[in-house]
NUBAMAR-784273 format. One record per residue (C-alpha): residue number from 1; residue in three letters; x, y, z. Coordinates in steps of 0.25 Angstrom, whole numbers. Example, Ala and Ser with C-alpha at 12.3 -4.5 7.8 and 13.67 -1.06 7.14 Angstrom:
    i   aa     px     py     pz
    1  ALA     49    -18     31
    2  SER     55     -4     29
END
This chain:
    i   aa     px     py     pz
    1  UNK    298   -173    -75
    2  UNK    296   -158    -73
    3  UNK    281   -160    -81
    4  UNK    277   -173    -73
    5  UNK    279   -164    -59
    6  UNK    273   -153    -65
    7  UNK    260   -162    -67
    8  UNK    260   -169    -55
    9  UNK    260   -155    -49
   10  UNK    248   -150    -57
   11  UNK    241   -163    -55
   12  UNK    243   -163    -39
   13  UNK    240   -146    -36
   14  UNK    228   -151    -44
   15  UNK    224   -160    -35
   16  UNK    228   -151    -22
   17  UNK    223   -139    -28
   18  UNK    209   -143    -34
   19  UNK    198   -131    -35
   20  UNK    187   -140    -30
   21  UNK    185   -155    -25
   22  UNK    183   -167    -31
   23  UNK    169   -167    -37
   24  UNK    166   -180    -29
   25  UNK    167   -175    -17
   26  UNK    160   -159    -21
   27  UNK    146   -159    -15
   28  UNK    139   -158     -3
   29  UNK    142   -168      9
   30  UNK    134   -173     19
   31  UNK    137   -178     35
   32  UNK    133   -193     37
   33  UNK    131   -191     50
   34  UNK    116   -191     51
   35  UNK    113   -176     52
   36  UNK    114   -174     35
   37  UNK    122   -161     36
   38  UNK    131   -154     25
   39  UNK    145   -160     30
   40  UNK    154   -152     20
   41  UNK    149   -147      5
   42  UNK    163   -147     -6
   43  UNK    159   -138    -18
   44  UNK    167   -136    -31
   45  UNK    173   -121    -27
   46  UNK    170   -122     -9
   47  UNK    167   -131      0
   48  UNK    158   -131     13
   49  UNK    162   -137     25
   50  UNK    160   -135     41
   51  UNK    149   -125     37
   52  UNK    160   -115     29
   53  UNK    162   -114     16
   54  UNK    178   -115     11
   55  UNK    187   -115     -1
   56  UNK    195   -126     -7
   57  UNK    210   -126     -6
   58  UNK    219   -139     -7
   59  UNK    212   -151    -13
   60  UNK    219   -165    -14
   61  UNK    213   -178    -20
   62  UNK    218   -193    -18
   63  UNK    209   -204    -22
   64  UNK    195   -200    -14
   65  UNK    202   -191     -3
   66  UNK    201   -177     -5
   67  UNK    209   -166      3
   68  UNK    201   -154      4
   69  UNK    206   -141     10
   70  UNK    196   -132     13
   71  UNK    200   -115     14
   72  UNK    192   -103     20
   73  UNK    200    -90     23
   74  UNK    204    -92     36
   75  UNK    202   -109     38
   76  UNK    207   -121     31
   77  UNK    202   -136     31
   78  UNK    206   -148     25
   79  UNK    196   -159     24
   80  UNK    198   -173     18
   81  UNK    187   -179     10
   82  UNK    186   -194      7
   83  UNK    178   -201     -6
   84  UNK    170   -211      1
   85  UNK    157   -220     -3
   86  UNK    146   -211     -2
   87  UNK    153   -199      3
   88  UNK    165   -191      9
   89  UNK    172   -194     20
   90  UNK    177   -180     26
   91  UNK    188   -177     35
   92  UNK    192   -164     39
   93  UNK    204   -164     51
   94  UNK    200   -174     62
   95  UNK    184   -174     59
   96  UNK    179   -182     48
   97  UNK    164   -187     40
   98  UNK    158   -194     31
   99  UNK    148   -186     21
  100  UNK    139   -189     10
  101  UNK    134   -182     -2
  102  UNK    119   -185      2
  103  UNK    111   -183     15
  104  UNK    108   -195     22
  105  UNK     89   -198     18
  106  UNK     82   -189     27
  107  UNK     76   -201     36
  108  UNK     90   -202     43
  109  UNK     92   -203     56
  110  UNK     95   -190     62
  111  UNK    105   -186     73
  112  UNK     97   -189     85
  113  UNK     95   -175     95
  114  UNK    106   -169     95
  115  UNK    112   -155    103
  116  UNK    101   -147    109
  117  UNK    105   -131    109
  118  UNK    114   -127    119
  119  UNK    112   -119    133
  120  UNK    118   -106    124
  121  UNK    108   -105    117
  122  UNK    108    -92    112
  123  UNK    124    -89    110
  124  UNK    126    -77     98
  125  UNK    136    -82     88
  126  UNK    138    -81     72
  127  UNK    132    -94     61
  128  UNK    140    -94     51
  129  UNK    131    -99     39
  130  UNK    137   -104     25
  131  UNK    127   -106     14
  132  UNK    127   -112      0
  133  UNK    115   -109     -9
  134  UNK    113   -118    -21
  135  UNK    106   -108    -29
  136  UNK     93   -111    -38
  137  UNK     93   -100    -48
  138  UNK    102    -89    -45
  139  UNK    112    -88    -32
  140  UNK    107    -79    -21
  141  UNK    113    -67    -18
  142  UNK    112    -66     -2
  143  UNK    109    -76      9
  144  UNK    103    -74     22
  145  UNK    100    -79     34
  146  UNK     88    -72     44
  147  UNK     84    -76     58
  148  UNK     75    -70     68
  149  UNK     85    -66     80
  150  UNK     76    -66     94
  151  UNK     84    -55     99
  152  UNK     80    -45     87
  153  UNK     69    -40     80
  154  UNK     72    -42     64
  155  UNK     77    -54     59
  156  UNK     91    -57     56
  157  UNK     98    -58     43
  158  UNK    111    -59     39
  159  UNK    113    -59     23
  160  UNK    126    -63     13
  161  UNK    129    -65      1
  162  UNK    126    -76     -7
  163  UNK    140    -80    -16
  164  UNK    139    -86    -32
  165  UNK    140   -101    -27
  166  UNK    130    -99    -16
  167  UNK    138    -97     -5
  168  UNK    136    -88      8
  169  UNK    140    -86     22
  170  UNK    132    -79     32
  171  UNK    136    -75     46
  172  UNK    125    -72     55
  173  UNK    122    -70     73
  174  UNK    112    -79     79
  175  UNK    111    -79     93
  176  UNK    105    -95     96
  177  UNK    102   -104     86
  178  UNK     91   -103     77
  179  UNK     84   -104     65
  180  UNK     89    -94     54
  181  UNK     83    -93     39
  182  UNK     92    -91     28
  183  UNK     88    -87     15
  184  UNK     97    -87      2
  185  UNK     91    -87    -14
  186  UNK     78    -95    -12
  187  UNK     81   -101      0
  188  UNK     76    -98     14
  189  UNK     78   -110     24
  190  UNK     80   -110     39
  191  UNK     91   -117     49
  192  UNK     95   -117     62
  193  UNK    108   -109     66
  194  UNK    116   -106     79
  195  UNK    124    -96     83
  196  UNK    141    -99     79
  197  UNK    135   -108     68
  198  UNK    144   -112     57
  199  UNK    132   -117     46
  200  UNK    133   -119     31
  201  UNK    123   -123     21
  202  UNK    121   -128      7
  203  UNK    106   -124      1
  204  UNK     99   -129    -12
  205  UNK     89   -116    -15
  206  UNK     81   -125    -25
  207  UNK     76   -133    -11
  208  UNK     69   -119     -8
  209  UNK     65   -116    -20
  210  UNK     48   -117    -22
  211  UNK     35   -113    -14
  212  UNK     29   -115      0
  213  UNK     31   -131     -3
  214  UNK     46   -128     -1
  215  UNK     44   -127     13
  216  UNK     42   -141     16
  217  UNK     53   -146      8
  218  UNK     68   -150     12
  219  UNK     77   -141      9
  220  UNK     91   -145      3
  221  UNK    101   -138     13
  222  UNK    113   -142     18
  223  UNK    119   -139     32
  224  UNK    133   -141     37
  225  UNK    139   -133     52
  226  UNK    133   -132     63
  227  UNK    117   -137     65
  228  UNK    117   -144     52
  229  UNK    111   -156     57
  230  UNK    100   -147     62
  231  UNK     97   -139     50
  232  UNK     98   -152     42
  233  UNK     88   -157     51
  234  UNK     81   -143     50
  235  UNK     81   -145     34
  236  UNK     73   -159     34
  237  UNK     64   -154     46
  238  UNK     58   -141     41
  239  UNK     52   -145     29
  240  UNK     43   -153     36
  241  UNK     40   -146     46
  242  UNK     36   -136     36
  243  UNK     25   -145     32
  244  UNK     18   -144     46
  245  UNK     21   -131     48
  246  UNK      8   -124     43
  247  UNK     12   -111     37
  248  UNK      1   -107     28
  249  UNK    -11   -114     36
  250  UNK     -5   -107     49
  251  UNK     -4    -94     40
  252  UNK    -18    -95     36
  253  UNK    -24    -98     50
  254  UNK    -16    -87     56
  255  UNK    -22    -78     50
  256  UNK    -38    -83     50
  257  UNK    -38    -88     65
  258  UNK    -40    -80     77
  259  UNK    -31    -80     88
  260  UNK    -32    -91     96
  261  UNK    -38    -99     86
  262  UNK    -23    -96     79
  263  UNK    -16    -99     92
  264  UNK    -22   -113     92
  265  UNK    -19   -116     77
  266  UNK     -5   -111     79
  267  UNK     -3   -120     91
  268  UNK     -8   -131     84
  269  UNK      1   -130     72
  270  UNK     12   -128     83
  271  UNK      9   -143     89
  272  UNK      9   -148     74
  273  UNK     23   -144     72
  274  UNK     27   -149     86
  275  UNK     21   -163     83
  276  UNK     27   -162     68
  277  UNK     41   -160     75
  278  UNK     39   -171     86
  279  UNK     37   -181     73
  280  UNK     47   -177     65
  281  UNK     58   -177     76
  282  UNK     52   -189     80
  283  UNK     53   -195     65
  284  UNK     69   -188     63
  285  UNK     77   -186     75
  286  UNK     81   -173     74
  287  UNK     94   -164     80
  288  UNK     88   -159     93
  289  UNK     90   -143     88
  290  UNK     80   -145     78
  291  UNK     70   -151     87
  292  UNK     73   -140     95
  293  UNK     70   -130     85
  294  UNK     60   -136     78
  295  UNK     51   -136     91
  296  UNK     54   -121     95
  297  UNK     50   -118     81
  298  UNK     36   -122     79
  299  UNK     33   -117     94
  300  UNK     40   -102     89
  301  UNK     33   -106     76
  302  UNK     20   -105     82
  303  UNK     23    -93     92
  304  UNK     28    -84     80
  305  UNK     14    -87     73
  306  UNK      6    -85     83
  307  UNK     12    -71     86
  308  UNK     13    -68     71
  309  UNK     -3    -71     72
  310  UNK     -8    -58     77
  311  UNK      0    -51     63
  312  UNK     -5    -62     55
  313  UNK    -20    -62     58
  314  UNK    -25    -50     49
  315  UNK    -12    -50     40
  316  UNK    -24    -51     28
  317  UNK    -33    -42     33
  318  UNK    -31    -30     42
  319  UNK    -17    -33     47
  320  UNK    -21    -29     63
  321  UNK    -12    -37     72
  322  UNK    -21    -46     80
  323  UNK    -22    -46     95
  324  UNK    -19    -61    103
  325  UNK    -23    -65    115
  326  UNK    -18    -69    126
  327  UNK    -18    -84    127
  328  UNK    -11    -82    113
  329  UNK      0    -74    115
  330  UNK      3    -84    128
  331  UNK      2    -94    119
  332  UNK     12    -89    111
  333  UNK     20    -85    122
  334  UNK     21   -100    127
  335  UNK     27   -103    114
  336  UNK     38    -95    117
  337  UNK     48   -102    126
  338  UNK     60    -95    134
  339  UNK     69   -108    128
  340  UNK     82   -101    121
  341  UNK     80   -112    110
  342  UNK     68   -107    105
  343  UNK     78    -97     97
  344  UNK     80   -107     87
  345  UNK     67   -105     80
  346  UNK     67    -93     69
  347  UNK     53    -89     75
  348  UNK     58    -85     88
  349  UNK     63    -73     85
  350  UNK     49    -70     77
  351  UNK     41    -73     89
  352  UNK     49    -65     98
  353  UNK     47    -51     88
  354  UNK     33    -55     88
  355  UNK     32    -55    103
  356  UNK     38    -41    101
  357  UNK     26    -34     94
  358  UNK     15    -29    101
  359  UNK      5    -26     90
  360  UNK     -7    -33     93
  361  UNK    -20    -24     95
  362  UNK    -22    -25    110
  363  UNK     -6    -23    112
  364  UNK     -6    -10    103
  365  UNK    -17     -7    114
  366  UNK    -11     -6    127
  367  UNK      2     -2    121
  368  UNK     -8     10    114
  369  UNK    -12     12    130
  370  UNK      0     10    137
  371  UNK      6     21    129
  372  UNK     -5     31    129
  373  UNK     -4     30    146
  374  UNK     10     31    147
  375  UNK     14     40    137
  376  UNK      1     49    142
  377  UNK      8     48    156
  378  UNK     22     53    151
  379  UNK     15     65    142
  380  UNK      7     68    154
  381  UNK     19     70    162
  382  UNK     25     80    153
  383  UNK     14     89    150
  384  UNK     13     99    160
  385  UNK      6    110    153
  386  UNK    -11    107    154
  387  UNK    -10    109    139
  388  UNK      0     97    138
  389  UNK     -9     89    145
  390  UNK    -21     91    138
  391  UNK    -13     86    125
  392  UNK     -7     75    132
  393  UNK    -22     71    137
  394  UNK    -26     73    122
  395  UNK    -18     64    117
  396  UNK    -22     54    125
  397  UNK    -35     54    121
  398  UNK    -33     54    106
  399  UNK    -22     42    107
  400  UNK    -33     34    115
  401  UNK    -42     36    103
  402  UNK    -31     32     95
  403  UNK    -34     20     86
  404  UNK    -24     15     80
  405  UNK    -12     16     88
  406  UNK     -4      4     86
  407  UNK      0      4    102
  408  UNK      6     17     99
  409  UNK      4     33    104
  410  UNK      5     44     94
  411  UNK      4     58     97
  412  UNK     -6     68     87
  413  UNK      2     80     83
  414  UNK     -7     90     93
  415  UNK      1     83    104
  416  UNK     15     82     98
  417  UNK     20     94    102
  418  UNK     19     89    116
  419  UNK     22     77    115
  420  UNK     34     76    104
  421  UNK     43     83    116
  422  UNK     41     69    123
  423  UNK     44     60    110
  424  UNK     57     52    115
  425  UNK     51     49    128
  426  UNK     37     45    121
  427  UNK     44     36    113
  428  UNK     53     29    125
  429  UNK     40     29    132
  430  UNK     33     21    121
  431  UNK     45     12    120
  432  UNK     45      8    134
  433  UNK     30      5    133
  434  UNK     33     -3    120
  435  UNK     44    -12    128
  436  UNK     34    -14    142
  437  UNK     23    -20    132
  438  UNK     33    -30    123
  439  UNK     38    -34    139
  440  UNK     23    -35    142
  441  UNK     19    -44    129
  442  UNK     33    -54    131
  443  UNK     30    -56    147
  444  UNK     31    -70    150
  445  UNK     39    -74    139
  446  UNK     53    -79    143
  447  UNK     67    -74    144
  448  UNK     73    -78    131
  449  UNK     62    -72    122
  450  UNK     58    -60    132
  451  UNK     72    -56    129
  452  UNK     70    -60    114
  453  UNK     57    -52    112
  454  UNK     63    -38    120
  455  UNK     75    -39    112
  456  UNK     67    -41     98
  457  UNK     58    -29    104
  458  UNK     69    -20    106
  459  UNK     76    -22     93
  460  UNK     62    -21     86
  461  UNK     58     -7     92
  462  UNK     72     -1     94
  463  UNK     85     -7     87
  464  UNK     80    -11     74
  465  UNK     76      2     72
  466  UNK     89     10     78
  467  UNK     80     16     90
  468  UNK     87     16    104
  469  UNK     81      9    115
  470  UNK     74     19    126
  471  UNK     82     17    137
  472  UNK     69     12    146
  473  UNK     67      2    138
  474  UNK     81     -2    135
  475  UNK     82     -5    151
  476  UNK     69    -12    152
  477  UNK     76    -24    143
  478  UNK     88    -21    148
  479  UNK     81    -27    161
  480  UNK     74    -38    157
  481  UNK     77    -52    159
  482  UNK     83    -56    144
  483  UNK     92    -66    139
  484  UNK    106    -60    140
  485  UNK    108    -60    124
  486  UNK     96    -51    124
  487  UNK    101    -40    132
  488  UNK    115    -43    125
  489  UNK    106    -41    111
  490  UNK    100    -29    116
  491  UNK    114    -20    119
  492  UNK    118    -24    106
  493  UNK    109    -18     99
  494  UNK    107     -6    107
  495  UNK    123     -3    106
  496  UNK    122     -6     91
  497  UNK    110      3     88
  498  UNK    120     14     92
  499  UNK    128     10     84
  500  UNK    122      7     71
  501  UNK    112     17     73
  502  UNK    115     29     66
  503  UNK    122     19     53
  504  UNK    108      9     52
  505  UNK     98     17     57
  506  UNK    100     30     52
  507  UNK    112     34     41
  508  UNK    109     19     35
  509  UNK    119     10     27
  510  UNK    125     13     13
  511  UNK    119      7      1
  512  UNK    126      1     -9
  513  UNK    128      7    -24
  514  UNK    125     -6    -32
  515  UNK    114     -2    -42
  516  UNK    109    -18    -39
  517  UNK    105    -12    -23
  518  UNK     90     -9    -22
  519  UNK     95      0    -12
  520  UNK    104      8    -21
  521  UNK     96     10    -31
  522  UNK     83     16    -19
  523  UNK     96     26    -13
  524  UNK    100     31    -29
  525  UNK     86     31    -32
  526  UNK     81     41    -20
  527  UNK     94     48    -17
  528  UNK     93     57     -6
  529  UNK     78     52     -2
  530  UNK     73     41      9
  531  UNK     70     29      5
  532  UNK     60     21     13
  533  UNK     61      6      9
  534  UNK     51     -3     13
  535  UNK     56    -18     10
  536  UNK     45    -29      8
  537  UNK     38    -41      2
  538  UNK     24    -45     -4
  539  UNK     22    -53      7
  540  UNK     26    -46     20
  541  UNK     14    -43     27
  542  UNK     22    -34     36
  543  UNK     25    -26     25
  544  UNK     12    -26     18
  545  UNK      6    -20     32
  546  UNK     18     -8     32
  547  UNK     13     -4     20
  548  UNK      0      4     25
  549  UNK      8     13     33
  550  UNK     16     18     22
  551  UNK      6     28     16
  552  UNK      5     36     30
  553  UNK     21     36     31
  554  UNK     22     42     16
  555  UNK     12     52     17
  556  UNK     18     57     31
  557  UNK     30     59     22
  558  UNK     26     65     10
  559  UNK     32     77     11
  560  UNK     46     71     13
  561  UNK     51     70     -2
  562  UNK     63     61      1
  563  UNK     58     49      7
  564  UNK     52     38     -3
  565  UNK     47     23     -1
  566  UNK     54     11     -7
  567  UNK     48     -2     -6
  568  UNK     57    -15    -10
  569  UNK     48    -27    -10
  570  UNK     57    -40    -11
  571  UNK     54    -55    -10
  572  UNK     40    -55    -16
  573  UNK     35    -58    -28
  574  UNK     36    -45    -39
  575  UNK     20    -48    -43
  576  UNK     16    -47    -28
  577  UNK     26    -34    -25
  578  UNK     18    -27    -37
  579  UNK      4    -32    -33
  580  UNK      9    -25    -18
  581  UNK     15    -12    -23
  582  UNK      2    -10    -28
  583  UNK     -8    -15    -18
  584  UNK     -1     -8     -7
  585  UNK     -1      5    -13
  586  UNK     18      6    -11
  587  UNK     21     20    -15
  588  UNK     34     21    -18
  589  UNK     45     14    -24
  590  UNK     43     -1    -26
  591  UNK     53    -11    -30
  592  UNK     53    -26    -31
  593  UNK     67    -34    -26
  594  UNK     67    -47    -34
  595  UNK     77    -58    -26
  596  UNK     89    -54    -31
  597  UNK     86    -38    -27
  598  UNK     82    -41    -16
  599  UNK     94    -51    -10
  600  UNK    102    -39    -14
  601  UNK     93    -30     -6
  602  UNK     91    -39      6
  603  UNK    106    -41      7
  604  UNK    109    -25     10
  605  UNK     98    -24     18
  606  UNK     99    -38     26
  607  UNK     79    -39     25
  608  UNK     76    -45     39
  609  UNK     61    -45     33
  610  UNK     50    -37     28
  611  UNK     45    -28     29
  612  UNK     61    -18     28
  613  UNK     62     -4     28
  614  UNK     72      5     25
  615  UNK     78     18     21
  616  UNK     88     23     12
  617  UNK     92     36     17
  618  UNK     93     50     11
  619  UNK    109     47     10
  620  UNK    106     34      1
  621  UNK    110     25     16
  622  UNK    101     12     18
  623  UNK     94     12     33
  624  UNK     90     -2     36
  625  UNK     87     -1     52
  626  UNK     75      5     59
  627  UNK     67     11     48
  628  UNK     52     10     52
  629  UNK     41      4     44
  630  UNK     28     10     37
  631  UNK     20      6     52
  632  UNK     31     14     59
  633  UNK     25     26     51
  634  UNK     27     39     60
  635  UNK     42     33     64
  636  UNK     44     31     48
  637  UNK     41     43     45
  638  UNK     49     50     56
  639  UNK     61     40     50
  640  UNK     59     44     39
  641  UNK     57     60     39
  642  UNK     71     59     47
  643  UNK     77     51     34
  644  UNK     74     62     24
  645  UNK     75     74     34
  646  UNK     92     70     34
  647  UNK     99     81     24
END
């Protein structure tokens, strides 16, 4: 009797106590609602459900009905799963659903319209985004997701670990909804998000995998959470959308057309993706947020193109920045609308840091004038003896015949013991004339990005490189008419710079001792020397054009023994990086990060994009922020003489 209950004991805690479910019911599942989303994903070891990923615990079978409970530290659900023809039937407390294991063909009928955004449009607020990675080859080491933030200069990214079965979470701020890009292994791919989203998704690398054709093909991606009807949408639409879009003709014709001639084609191609959209969504009824975004993106599309035109133009032959006229820039300004839903496109936050620069030939001019007068005018008041004046009036004349300026004034050395007593208030002068001529070039623009191109402006020149804001100019924006969350943005910044100052921008961040970092191995390598580090790839134009500068900053410090020059070139092809070294003449030392270096490397370092400079410091500590480039080459040098003058 004892033996026959001891059975029935093992049989039954086998049953309650299973380590995975039943393999009929393992799998992905899909809603049959119409909107073909991820409902609920049960794997051998976890299962994914209301977007969060979850451990078994009990587990009890009877005929087809299945009790599943589902474990997180903190949380507990149990869900009932019924065996029926051609799916589940789900029930988890009082809500209940029918899945599939297939999505519904591609020609369904869509969920008509849908919720528009709200009227709190912008509302900061976490995503919370699980992901799982079905690995081609080898499993990723780190996940990320990157977005371009309107209210700042670099883009965002947020990087985590990627763990043996292809599982990550990613916390991450967003301030409205939007666009963000994620990219983890092979995979890069883009998808709406909102702030207080909770989102999970289930990617097949292999779908990524190949050459440019890739891009018109659909991706296999799953979405479950919130918006995942609209990035399922998103995943059918942007393929073909892709097959209109025009990249390489528009990149051709960029950079062989003049001006207006550019303006024209790029308008046109405009009205092509308009009345590519109109059809499809006339052909699929689509949810409303995808209409939504899909229209703001081709107009931003086109704005963010015809602003990258004037770097674009003479990227293959003398690199000058072209000047544009007029009825073009209004043009482009028309593009721009003061909607808050505009925000949605990735390429907002790209046209508002173009709408920053003032670099085109005719603006470097009257900036060059504007400077020369006023800061003539403050000289003039301060030199009182005739000789003073005389020097001052010297100046003048030899800044005027002064070629190539780039907008800015410098001072010969037969002036600077005059003038260097008056440095901090040149430099606050010069910085308030900066700030009048963005507010010049944005007049006319609306609130929303009026307060999006100050803000990007100000973290651009100041924040991102750990400098204080002068206090005339920090009252200027202080009284502009911004959006509220742009002032809010602003004080943040300004009161953590304060704080982090000293920690990110001057003493660094430790580096870690494991003999796999690149970073460990640069600090044991040149103990006790500087390390200038400048990050890159074959093909950033960017940083091929820094390169020139170099030579002038390393022969202004060849007498300092302790400084050396480290360049990492990662995501390019090993051939093209050697071809490079060689062509561009890269003294120093040159190293090549292969994928797997460089996810390791990117994953300290958190690369918003290249070109990246850093230093490791005479005390072997990593600074990531404010460290100039080769163009910035007086301040560069000056940055880095005060690095190796620390004992």
């Amino acid at each position: 009797m004892k033996k026959l209950f001891l059975a029935a004991f093992i049989l039954f805690s086998y049953g309650l106590y299973a380590q995975k479910p039943a393999e009929s019911i393992q799998g992905n599942w899909f809603k049959t609602d119409g909107s073909n989303t991820w409902a609920i994903g049960l794997h051998e070891k976890y299962a994914v459900y209301d977007a969060q990923f979850w451990d078994y615990g009990e587990m009890s079978q009877s005929d087809e009905l299945y009790k599943i409970e589902l474990k997180q530290p903190n949380a507990r659900r149990v869900i009932k799963i019924n065996e029926i023809t051609g799916g589940l039937y789900i029930r988890d407390g009082k809500t209940s659903m029918r899945v599939e294991a297939k999505r519904q063909s591609e020609d369904r009928l869509r969920l008509k319209n849908g919720k528009s955004f709200g009227s709190d449009f912008i509302s900061p607020d976490q995503v919370e985004l699980m992901g799982i990675l079905q690995h081609k080859e080898k499993m990723a080491l780190t996940a990320s997701v990157i977005y371009n933030d309107p209210f700042s200069e670099a883009q965002q990214k947020y990087t985590v670990n990627v763990d043996d079965q292809g599982r990550f979470k990613l916390n991450f701020p967003l301030k409205s909804p939007q666009t963000v890009m994620l990219t983890v292994g092979e995979t890069f791919l883009v998808y709406l998000a909102e702030p207080g989203a909770k989102q999970a998704m289930w990617i097949d690398e292999e779908s990524f995998m190949g050459d440019g054709s890739s891009w018109t093909s659909t991706k296999e991606l799953l979405f479950m959470g919130d918006l995942a009807q609209e990035n399922e949408e998103y995943r059918i639409y942007k393929p073909q959308y892709m097959e209109v879009r025009g990249y390489f003709e528009n990149d051709s014709i960029q950079k062989a057309s003049e001006p207006m001639e550019y303006l024209a084609y790029r308008i046109g191609l405009m009205e092509k993706h308009n009345a590519f959209n109109e059809a499809y969504f006339e052909a699929i009824p689509t949810s409303r947020k995808v209409r939504e975004l899909a229209k703001r993106e081709a107009r931003l599309y086109a704005a963010d193109d015809l602003m990258r035109y004037r770097w674009m133009k003479n990227m293959r032959t003398t690199r000058e920045v072209v000047d544009l006229p007029q009825p073009y820039l209004e043009k482009v300004r028309a593009l721009i609308s003061n909607d808050p839903v505009d925000l949605l496109s990735t390429e907002y936050g790209s046209v508002m840091r173009e709408m920053t620069m003032g670099m085109m030939p005719s603006a470097r001019e009257r900036a060059h004038e504007i400077r020369m007068a006023r800061v003539y005018e403050f000289l003039k008041s301060k030199a009182l003896s005739e000789s003073n004046r005389v020097l001052v009036d010297h100046w003048l004349s030899t800044e005027k015949a002064r070629e190539e300026h780039f907008g800015i004034v410098k001072f010969p050395e037969k002036v600077k013991p005059f003038t260097d007593q008056y440095k901090a208030e040149i430099k606050d002068l010069n910085s308030v004339i900066s700030f009048e001529l963005m507010l010049e070039r944005i007049s006319g623009l609306g609130k929303l990005a009026h307060s999006s191109v100050v803000n990007t402006f100000i973290d651009q020149v100041y924040f991102s490189k750990g400098t204080d804001v002068p206090d005339a100019v920090w009252e200027k924006a202080m009284s502009l008419d911004m959006i509220p969350l742009a002032k809010e943005v602003l004080k943040t910044r300004k009161s953590d710079l304060a704080i982090l100052r000293n920690s990110k921008f001057v003493e660094g961040v430790a580096i870690s001792d494991s003999e796999d970092d690149i970073l460990a191995q640069l600090k044991n390598k040149y103990k006790g020397k500087v390390v200038y580090i400048d990050v890159w790839a074959t093909w950033c134009a960017p940083c091929i054009g820094e390169f020139s500068y170099m030579p002038d900053v390393k022969e202004n410090l060849k007498d300092q023994k302790d400084v050396v020059f480290v360049y990492l070139c990662a995501q390019s092809k090993e051939e093209s990086w050697k071809t490079m070294v060689k062509k561009h003449k890269l003294k120093g030392d040159n190293l090549y990060l292969d994928d797997n270096k460089y996810a390791m490397f990117d994953k300290t370092v958190n690369v918003t994009g290249f070109p990246t400079y850093l230093v490791i410091t005479k005390e072997g500590k990593l600074v990531r922020e404010g460290i100039k480039r080769p163009s910035r080459s007086d301040e560069l040098i000056d940055q880095l003489k005060e690095f190796a003058g620390r004992k």
